[in-house]
C-alpha positions in Angstrom: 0.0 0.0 0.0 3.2 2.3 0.4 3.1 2.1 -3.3 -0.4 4.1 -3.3 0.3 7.6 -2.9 -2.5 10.4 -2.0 -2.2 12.1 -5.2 -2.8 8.8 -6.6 -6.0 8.0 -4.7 -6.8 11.6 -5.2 -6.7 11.2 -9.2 -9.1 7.7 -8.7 -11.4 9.5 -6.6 -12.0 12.2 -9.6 -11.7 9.9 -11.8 -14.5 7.5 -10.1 -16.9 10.5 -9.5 -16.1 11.1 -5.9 -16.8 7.8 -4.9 -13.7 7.5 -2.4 -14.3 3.3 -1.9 -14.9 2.5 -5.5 -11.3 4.0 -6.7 -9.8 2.3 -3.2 -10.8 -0.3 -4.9 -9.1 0.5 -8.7 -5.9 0.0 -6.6 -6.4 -3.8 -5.3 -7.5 -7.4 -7.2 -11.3 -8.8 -6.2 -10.0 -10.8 -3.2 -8.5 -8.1 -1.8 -11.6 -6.0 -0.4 -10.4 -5.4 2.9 -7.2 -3.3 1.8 -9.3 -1.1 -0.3 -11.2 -0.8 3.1 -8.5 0.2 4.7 -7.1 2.5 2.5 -10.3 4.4 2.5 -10.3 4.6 6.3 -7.5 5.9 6.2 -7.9 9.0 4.3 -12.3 9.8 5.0 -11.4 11.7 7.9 -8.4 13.6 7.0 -8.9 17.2 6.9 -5.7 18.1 5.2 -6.8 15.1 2.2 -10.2 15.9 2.2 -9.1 19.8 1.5 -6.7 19.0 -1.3 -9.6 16.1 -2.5 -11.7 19.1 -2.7 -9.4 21.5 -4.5 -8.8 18.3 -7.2 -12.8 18.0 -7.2 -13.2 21.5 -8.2 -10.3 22.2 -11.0 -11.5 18.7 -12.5 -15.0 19.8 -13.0 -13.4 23.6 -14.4 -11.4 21.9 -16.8 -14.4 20.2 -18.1 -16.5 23.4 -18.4 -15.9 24.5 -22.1 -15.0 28.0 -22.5 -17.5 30.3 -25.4 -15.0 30.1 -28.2 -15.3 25.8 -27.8 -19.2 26.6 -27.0 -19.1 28.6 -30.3 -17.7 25.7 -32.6 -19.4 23.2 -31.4 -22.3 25.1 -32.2 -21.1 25.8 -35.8 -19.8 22.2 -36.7 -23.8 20.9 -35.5 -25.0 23.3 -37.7 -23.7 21.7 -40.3 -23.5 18.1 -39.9 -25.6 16.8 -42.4 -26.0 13.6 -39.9 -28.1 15.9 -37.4 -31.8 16.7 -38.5 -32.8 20.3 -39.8 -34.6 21.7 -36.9 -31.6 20.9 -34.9 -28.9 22.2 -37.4 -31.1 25.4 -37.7 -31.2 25.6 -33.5 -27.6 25.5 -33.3 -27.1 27.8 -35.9 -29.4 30.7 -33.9 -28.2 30.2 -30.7 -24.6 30.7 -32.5 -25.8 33.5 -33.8 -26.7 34.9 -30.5 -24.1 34.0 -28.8 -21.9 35.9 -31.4 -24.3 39.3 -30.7 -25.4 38.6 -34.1 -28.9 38.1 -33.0 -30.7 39.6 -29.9 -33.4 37.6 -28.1 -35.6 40.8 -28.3 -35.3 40.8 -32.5 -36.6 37.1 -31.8 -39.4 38.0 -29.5 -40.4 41.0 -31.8 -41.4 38.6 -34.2 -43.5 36.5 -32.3 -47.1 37.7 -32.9 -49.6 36.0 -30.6 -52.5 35.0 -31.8 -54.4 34.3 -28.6 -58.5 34.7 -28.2 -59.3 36.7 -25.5 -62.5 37.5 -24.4 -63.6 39.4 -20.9 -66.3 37.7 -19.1 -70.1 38.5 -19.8 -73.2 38.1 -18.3 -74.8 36.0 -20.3 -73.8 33.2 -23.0 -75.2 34.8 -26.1 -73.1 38.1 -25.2 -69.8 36.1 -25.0 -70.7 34.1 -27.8 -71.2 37.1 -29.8 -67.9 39.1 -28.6 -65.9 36.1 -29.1 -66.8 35.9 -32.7 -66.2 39.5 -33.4 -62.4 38.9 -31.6 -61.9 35.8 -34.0 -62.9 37.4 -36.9 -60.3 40.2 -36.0 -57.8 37.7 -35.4 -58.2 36.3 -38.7 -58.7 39.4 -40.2 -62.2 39.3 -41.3 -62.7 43.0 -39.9 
């Protein structure tokens, strides 16, 4: 077990997830269960190891995190992949554009026109029957 050094079990434990007795394990053969045990016993409750397990934990996960330029060509290689379907290439290709402050989400929202019926409440049925009518024929343009 000398052989097992903390950075080691350190890198296993990122490497597994954070699961600190599943990468004790990575380090032993199937019949040898109980050193895995105590290698993680010997390192759960040490403050100093669970600091520098925690500072590992953290740059792992930042090196994962792409940065906008990598965001940016993923983006641009899915929009055109001919393997991926239309509506996706087309997705990628807008949010790429936004991303790139070619495109604003208030340009996209200005051309959303709703097309919603709304009618206040009436007193009787043959009132909002009649007022609902008149706003659907404005909706379709009728009017």
């Amino acid at each position: 077990m000398s052989a097992i050094t903390k950075e080691k079990y350190i890198a296993a434990i990122v490497e597994n997830g954070g699961n600190q007795f599943k990468a004790a394990l990575t380090f032993f053969a199937d019949d040898e269960v109980g050193k895995a045990l105590v290698l993680y016993n010997k390192y759960k409750d040490d403050d100093a190891f669970l600091k520098e397990l925690s500072i590992a934990t953290r740059e792992h996960k930042e090196s994962d995190t792409p940065n906008k330029y990598q965001v940016l060509m993923r983006l641009w290689h899915l929009s055109g992949d001919p393997s991926h379907k239309a509506d996706e290439r087309i997705k990628a290709l807008k949010l790429y554009a936004e991303l790139k402050g070619m495109l604003t989400i208030e340009d996209v929202i200005q051309n959303i026109k709703p097309s919603v019926l709304v009618v206040k409440d009436t007193n009787t049925q043959s009132e909002w029957e009649i007022k609902a009518i008149e706003q659907q024929k404005k909706l379709l343009g009728l009017r």
